[in-house]
Wavefront OBJ file of the C-alpha trace (Angstrom):
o trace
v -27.624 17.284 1.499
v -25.100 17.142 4.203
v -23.586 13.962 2.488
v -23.283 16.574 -0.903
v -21.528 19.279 0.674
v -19.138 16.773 2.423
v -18.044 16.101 -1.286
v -18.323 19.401 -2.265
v -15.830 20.157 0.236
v -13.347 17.531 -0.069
v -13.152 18.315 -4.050
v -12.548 21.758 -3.499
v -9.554 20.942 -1.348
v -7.887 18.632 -3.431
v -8.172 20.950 -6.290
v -6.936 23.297 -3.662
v -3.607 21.180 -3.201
v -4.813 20.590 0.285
v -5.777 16.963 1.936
v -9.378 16.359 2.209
v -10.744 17.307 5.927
v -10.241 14.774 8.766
v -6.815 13.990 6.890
v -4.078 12.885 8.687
v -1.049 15.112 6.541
v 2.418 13.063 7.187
v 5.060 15.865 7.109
v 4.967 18.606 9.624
v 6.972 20.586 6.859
v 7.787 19.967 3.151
v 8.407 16.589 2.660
v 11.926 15.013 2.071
v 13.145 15.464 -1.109
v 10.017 17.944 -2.430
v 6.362 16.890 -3.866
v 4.848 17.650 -6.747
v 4.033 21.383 -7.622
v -0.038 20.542 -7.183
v -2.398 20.802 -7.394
v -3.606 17.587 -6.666
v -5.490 16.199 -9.497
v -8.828 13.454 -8.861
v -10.220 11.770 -11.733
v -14.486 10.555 -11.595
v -13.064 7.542 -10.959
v -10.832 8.367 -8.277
v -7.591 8.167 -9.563
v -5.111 10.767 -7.958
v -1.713 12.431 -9.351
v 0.133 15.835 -8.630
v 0.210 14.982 -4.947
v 2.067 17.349 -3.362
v 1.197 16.901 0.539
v 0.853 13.453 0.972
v -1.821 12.053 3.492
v -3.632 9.407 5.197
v -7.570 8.915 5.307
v -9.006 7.170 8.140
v -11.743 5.105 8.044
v -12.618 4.562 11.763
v -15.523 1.631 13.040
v -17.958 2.487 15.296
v -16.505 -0.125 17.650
v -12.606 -0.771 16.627
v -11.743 -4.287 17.520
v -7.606 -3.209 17.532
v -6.910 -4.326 14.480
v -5.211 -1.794 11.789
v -4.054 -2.328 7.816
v -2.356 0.940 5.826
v -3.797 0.118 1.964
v -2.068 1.110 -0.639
v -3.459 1.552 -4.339
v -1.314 0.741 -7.493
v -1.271 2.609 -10.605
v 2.433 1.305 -11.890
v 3.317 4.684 -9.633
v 1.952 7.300 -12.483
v -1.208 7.728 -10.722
v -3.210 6.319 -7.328
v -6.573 4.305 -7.739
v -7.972 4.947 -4.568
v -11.606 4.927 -6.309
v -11.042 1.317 -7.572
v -8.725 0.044 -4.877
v -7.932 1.741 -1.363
v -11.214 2.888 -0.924
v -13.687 0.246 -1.369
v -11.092 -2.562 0.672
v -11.253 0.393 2.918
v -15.406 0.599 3.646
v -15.132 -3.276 3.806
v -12.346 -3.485 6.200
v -14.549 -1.085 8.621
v -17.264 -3.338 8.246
v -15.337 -6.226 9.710
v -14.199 -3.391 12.806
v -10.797 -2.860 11.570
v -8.852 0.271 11.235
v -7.976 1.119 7.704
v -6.346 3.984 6.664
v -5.899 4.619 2.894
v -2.411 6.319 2.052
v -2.108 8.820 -0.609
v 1.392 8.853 -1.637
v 3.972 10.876 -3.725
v 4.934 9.672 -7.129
v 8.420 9.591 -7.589
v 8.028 11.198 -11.866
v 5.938 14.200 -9.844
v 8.666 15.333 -7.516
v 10.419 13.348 -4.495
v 12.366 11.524 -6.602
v 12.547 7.046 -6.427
v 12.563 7.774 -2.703
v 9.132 9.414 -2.398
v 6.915 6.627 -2.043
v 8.949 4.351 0.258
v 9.390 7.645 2.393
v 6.126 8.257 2.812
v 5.039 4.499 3.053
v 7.669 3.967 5.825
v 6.336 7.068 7.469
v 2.708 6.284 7.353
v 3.792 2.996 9.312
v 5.327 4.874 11.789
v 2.754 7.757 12.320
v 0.169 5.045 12.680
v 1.778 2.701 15.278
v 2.799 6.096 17.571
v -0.750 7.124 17.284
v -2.024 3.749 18.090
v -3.416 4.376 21.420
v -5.415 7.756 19.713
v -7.460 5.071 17.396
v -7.547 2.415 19.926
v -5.089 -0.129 17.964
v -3.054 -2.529 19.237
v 0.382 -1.649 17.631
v 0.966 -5.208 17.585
v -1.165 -5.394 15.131
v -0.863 -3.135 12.864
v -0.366 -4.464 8.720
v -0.224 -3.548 5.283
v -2.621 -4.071 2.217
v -1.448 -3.500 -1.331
v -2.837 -3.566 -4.778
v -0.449 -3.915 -7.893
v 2.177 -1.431 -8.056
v 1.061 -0.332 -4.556
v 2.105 -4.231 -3.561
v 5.494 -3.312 -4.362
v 5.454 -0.048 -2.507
v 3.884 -2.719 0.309
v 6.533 -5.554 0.171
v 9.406 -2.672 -0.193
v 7.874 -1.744 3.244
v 7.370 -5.022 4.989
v 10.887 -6.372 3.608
v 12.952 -3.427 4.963
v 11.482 -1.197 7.813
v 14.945 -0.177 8.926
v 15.751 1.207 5.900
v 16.929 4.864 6.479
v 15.065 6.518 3.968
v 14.795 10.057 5.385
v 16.079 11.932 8.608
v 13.950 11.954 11.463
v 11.392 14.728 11.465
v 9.469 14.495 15.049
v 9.381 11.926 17.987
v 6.612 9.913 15.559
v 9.958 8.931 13.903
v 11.111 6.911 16.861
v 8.251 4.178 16.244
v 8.563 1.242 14.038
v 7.596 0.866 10.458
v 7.256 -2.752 10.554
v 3.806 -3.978 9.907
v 2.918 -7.350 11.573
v 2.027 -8.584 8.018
v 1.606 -7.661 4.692
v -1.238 -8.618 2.162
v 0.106 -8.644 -1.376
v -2.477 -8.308 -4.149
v -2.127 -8.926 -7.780
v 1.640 -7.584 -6.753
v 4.241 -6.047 -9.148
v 7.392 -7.227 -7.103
v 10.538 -8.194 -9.118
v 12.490 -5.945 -11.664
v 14.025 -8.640 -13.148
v 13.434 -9.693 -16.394
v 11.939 -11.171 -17.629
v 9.450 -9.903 -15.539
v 10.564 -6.422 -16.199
v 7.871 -4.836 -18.301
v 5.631 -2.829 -15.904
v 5.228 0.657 -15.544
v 6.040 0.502 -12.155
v 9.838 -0.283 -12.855
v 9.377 2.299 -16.128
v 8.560 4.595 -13.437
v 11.402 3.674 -11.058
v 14.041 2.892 -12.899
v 13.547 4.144 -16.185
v 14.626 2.295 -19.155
v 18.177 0.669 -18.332
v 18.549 0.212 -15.121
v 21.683 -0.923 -13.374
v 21.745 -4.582 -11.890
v 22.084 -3.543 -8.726
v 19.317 -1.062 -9.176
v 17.542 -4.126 -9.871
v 18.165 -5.981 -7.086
v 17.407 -2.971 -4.629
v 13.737 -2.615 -6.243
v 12.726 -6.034 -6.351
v 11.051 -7.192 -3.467
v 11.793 -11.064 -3.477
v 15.928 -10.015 -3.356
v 15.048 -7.868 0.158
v 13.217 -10.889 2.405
v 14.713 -12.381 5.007
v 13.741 -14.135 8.540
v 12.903 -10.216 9.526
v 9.810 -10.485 7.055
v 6.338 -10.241 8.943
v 4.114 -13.304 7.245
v 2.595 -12.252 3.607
v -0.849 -13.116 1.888
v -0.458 -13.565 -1.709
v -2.997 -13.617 -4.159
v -2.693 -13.560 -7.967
v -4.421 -14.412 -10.896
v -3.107 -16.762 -13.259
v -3.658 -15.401 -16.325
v -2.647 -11.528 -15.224
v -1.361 -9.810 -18.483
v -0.087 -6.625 -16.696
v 2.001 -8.712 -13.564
v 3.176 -12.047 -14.309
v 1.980 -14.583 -11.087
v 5.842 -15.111 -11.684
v 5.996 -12.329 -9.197
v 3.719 -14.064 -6.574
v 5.681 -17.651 -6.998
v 8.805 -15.869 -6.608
v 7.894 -13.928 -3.219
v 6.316 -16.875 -1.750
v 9.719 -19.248 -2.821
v 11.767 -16.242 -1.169
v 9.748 -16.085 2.360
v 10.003 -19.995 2.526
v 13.756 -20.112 2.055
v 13.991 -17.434 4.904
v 11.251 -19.144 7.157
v 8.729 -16.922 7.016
v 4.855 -18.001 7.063
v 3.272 -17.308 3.202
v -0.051 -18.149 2.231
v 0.067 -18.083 -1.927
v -3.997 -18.078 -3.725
v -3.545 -18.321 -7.166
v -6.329 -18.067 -8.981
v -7.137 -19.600 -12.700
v -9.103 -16.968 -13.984
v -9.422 -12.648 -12.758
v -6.972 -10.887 -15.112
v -5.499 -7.650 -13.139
v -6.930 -4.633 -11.495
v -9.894 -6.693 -9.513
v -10.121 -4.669 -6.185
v -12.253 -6.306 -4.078
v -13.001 -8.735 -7.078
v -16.129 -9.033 -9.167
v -19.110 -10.985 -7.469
v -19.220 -14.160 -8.769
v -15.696 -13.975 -10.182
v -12.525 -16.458 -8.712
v -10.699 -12.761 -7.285
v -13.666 -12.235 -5.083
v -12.834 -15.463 -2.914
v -9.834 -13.549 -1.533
v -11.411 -10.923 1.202
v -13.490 -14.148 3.080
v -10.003 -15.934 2.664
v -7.909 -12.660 4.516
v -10.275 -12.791 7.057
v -10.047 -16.609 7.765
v -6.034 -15.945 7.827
v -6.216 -13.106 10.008
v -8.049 -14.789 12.879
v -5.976 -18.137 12.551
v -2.967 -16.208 12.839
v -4.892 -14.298 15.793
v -4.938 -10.736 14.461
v -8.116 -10.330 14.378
v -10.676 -11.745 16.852
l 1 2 3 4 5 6 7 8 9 10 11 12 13 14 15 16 17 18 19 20 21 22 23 24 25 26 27 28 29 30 31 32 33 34 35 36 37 38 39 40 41 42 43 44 45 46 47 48 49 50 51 52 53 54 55 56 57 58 59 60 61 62 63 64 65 66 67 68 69 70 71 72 73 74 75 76 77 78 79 80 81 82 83 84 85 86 87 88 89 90 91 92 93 94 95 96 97 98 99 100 101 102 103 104 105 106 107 108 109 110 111 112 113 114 115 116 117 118 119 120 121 122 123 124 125 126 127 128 129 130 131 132 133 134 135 136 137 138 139 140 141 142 143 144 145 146 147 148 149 150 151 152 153 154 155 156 157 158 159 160 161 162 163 164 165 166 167 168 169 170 171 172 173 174 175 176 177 178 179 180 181 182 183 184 185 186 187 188 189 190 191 192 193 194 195 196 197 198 199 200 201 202 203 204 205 206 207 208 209 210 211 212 213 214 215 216 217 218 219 220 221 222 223 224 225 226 227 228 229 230 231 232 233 234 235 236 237 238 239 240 241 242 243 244 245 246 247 248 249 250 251 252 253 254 255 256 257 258 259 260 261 262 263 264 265 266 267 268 269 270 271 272 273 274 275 276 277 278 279 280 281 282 283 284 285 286 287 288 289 290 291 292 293 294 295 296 297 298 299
């Protein structure tokens, strides 16, 4: 019963425009650039649009072990699947005692503009890592976790924390953005073509984009030594990103020096979350996990 009104409660907010309770809200005011008009819209499924206060949710372990990762859900940035994709890799992640916090972004079609997501990305990082000590993280060891289009909102990220995106709001401001890694999933990274046909890049840069609009979008053109060590995993035979994007990324971080570990998997399509039991996606949480602890962020 007390599980029910919990729910009750957290749907009446969002249809309220308001973040769900125990909600970490980003801004202290209106966000750079404006938000959408709200208000915010869920799906059954979990899919979110009209955000107009973006947010993190927490998902706290009983016993943290230090370790935090900011997920972010794709939806080719017209719409959030937290139901299929922050929030499941979310409960698991507490499972294993990490940290996870599940960011619910700004779309830049609902107000914001282009800038909206990598704003509120950037500041997410930030917020986190100055509030470390509050969750009992290590801000050493703080990363990034994205599915599809939320990859690219990821890799933007991870590729260029120093980007001045916004003017500082608050002292949180003052902390780094840079995640010690970054877990690409299924990622939507370059906007060159031919590899040009999402609906993320639709959504970004419309229909005709300049070249150097290009360039600036796509994730593989932004990497350099600076670039925290990536997990890549794609499936082969993806219809919606082309593993293109994956071989690119991972030929980009090498040429720079960076550590990449690239699973590429024969079979899994798009979309897989956590991955279907029994399927090939499914092999890549155990496989995060082992490359967490060899890498020693997590214990």
């Amino acid at each position: 019963m007390r599980r029910l009104l919990l729910l009750c409660l957290i749907c009446i907010n969002l249809h309220a425009g308001a973040a769900p309770p125990g909600a970490i809200v980003l801004w202290p005011g209106t966000p750079p650039g404006g938000a959408a008009a709200g208000p915010q819209r869920d799906s059954a499924r979990g899919s979110i649009t009209q955000v107009s206060q973006p947010y993190l949710i927490v998902h706290r372990p009983a016993r943290p072990n230090g370790l935090a990762i900011l997920l972010v859900s794709g939806g080719g940035y017209a719409h959030i699947e937290a139901g299929k994709e922050s929030g499941p890799a979310a409960a698991w992640l507490q499972a294993q005692g990490v940290t996870a916090f599940e960011l619910v972004y700004r779309l830049p079609q609902e107000g914001g503009g282009t800038a909206a997501p990598f704003q509120d990305a950037q500041r997410a990082m930030r917020l986190i890592r100055s509030r470390a000590a509050e969750w009992s993280l290590d801000p050493a060891r703080i990363g990034i976790l994205g599915f599809s289009a939320g990859a690219h909102l990821a890799g933007m990220t991870a590729a260029t924390p120093d980007a001045s995106l916004y003017a500082p709001v608050d002292a949180q401001d003052a902390a780094s953005a840079r995640p010690a890694f970054a877990v690409l999933l299924y990622p939507v990274l370059s906007m060159q073509p031919p590899f040009d046909t999402t609906h993320a890049k639709k959504q970004l840069l419309g229909a005709h984009p300049a070249p150097g609009a290009r360039d600036a979008l796509s994730v593989e053109r932004q990497v350099d030594a600076r670039t925290p060590p990536v997990f890549l995993a794609q499936a082969l035979d993806d219809p919606i990103a082309a593993p293109d994007n994956s071989l690119l990324m991972a030929a980009a971080l090498r040429r720079a020096g960076v550590p990449v570990e690239l699973h590429l998997f024969q079979h899994g399509g798009h979309g897989w979350g956590l991955g279907k039991p029994g399927s090939e996606p499914a092999a890549w949480p155990p496989l995060l996990l082992a490359w967490l602890r060899a890498n020693g962020w997590l214990d």
